[in-house]
C-alpha positions in Angstrom: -132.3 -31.2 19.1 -131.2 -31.4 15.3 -128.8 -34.5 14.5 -127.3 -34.9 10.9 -127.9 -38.7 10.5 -124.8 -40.2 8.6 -125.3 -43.5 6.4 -122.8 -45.3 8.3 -124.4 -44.6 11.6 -128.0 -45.7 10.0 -128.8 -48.7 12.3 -129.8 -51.7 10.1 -132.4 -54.6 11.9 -132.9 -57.6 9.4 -136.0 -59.2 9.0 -137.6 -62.1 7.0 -138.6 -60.1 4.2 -135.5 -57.6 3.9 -134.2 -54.9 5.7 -135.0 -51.8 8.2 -132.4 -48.9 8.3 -134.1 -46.5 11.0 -133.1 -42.8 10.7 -135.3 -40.6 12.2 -136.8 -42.5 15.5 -137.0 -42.1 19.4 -133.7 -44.2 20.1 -131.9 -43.2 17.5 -132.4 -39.4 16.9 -135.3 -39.0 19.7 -138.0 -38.0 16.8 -141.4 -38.6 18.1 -143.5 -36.7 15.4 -142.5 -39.3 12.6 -140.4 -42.1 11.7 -138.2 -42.6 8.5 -136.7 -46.2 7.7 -134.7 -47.7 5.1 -136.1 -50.5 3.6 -134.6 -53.1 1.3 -136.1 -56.2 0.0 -134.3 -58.6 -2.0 -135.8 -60.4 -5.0 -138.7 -62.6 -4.1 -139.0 -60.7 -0.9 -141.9 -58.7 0.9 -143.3 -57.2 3.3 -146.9 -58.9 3.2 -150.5 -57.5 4.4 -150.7 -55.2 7.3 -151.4 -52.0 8.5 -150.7 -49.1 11.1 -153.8 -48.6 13.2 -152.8 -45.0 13.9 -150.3 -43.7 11.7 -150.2 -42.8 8.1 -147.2 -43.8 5.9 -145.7 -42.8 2.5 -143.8 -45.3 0.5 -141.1 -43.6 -2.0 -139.1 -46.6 -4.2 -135.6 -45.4 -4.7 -134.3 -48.0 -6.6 -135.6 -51.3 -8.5 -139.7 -52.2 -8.5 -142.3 -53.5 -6.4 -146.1 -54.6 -6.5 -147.4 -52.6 -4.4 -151.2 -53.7 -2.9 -153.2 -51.1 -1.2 -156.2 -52.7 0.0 -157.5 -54.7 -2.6 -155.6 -52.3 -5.8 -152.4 -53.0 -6.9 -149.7 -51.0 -9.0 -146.4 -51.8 -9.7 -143.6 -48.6 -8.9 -140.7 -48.0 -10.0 -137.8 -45.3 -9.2 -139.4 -42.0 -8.2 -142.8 -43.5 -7.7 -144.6 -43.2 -4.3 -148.1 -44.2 -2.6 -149.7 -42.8 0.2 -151.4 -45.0 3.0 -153.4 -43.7 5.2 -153.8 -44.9 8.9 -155.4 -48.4 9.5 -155.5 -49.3 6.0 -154.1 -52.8 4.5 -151.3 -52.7 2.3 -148.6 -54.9 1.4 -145.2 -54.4 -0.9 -143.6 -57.3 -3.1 -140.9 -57.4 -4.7 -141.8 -60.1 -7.6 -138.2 -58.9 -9.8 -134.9 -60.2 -10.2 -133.5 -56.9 -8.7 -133.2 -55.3 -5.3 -135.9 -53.2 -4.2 -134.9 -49.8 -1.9 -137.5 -48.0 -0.7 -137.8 -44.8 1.7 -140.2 -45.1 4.1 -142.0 -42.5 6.2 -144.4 -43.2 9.5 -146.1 -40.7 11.5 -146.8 -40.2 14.0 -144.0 -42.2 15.6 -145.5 -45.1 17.8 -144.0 -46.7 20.9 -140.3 -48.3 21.5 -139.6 -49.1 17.6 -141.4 -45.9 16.1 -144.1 -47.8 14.4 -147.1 -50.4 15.4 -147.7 -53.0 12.9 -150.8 -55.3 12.6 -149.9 -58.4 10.2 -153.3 -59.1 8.2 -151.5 -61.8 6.2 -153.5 -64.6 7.3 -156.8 -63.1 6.9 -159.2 -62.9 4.1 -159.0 -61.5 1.8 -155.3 -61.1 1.8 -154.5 -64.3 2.6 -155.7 -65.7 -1.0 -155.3 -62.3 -2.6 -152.6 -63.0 -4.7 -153.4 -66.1 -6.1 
């Protein structure tokens, strides 16, 4: 089945540390090789420590900045940049500007009801102190 996905029709779920625009999923398009989101975080916001047991993800910023953390590295990106996370490893993106932060995001393969499986590592050392 091919869909054109339309920005309007881009289902948006809000979370504690932004925003998830899914569009390329099982409910939405019935993708099951990968998932693409939309994800937004506002100034001061992030998506702390976690990790995909069994899917790799690429991160593309398409607008503002954002610390990213992979494992124990960090860079910050801007517009254009990207990193590349490979399955079950600990990452984390923060937005620590006074701009919004839009990134592209791309899972695969796609996991269960949602497309993706998240473990939070936020509470755990190292991560939990990580930052300072």
């Amino acid at each position: 089945m091919s869909r054109f996905v339309m920005n309007d029709d881009v289902a948006v779920a809000q979370f504690d540390w932004g925003s998830a625009g899914m569009r390329a999923d099982v409910p939405s398009t019935g993708c099951e090789s990968f998932v693409v989101m939309d994800v937004t975080l506002g100034p001061g916001k992030m998506h702390d420590f976690h990790k995909h047991p069994d899917q790799d993800e690429m991160i593309i910023v398409k607008s503002g900045r954002v610390v990213q953390w992979l494992e124990q590295d960090s860079r910050e990106l801007g517009p254009g940049d990207s990193v590349y996370i490979d399955k079950d490893v600990v990452h984390g993106s923060f937005n620590e500007f006074g701009e919004t932060a839009e990134l592209q995001v791309i899972l695969a393969p796609a996991m269960g009801e949602g497309g993706y499986e998240l473990v939070d590592v936020s509470g755990d050392e190292p991560w939990s102190s990580l930052r300072g």
